[in-house]
Structure formats: C-alpha cells, structure tokens
C-alpha positions in Angstrom: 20.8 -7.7 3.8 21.7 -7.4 0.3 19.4 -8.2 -2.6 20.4 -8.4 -6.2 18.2 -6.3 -8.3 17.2 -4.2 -5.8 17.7 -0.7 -6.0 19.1 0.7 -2.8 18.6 4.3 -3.9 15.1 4.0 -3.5 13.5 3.1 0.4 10.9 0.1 0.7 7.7 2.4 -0.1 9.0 3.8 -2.9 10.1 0.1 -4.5 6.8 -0.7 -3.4 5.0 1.9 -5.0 6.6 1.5 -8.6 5.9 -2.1 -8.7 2.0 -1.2 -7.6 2.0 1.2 -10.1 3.5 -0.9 -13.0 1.3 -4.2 -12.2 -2.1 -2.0 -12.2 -1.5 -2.0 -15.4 -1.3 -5.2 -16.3 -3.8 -7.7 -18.0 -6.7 -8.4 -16.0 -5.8 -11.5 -15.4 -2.8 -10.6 -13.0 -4.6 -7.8 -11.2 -5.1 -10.4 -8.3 -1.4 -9.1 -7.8 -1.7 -5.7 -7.9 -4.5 -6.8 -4.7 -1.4 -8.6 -2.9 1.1 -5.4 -3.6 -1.9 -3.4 -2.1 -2.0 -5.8 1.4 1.7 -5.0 1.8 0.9 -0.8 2.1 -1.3 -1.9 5.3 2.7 -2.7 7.1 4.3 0.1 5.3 1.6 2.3 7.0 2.9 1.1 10.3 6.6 0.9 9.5 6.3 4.8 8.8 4.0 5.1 11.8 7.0 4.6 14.0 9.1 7.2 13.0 6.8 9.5 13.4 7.7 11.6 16.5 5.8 10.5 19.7 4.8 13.7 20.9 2.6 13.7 17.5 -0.8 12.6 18.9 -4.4 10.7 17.5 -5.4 11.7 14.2 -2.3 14.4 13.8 0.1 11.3 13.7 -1.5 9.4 11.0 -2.0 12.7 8.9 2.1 12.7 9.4 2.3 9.3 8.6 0.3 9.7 5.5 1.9 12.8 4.4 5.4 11.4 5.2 4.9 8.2 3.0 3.3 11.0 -0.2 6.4 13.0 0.2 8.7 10.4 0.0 6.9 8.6 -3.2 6.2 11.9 -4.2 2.4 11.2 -5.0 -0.8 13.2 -4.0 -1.4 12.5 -0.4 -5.1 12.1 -1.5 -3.9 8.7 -3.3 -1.8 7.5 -0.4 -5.3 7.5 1.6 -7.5 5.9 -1.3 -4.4 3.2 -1.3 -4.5 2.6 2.4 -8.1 2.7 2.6 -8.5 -0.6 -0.4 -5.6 -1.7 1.4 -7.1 -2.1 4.6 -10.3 -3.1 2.6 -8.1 -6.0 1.2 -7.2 -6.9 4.5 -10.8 -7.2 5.9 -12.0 -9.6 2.9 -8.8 -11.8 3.6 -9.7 -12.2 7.1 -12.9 -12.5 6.7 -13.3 -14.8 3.6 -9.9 -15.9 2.7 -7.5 -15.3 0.1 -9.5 -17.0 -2.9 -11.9 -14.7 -2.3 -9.7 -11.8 -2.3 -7.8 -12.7 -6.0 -11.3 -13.7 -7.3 -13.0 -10.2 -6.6 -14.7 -8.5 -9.6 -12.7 -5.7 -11.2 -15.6 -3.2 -10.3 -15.8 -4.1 -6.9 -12.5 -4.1 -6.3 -11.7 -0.4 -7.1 -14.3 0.9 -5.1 
C-alpha cells in the first residue's frame, strides 16, 4: 500500500524514528505525543525480532534485534535500549492506568 507523503526510501523505524525525534522537541504541551510515538517502538521491537535468524537464541537475539534497529537508524545502540525500555514503561502505565494517565504524566517522571 501506497501512502502520499511517505518516504519509501526510508523503512518503518527509521520514519518512526525522525518523527520521535522531531516531536521531542516540541512544546510541552504536545509531548503526550512524543509518549504515543514511543508505544509504537514496543511493535517495531518485535517486527525486527522476526527477522532475526532463529538459530540466534535468548538474550543474543534481542542484542541482534537491538543492534539491527541502531544500525539501520544509525543511532547509538545505548539509545535504542533507553527508548525501548520508556517504551515498554509506556506500555505498563497504559495497561495499568489507562491512557489519561499516560498523556498526563509529569515531564520529570516521564524521562526517567
């Protein structure tokens, strides 16, 4: 499927990551986005996952995984796991408490 205004040069985390990186640095206001951009790395994560080669095993695979997805956005490897990590943090407060909870979260809380 065919999107206008999407650029096909550029693979799904890569798109992902420059629109994560250009609303962090938006007014405060609209950071409850940059918190939705960050839910959507959690499926990335996986969607690289599985072309990771199965002979790859336990904490080896995810290390690929992880250093697949830096090499591809070309971005320290170190940020691709603080990203996943509030990502999957994210994920826990929506479950748990529900989405107002997740946009309304403190600034300072929310990094970390």
């Amino acid at each position: 499927m065919k999107l206008s205004g999407v650029k096909e040069d550029q693979s799904c985390i890569q798109r992902l990551y420059q629109t994560y990186d250009n609303m962090s640095k938006l007014d405060k206001h609209l950071k409850c986005a940059v918190r939705l951009c960050s839910l959507f790395l959690s499926q990335s994560v996986e969607d690289t996952l599985a072309t990771v080669p199965d002979d790859i095993s336990g904490q080896y695979r995810m290390k690929a995984t992880y250093e697949r997805m830096a090499s591809e956005v070309d971005i320290p490897l170190d940020r691709i796991k603080r990203d996943v990590t509030l990502s999957r943090q994210y994920m826990f407060v929506l479950r748990e408490c529900g989405p107002g909870d997740l946009l309304d979260l403190d600034d300072k809380i929310a990094a970390g």
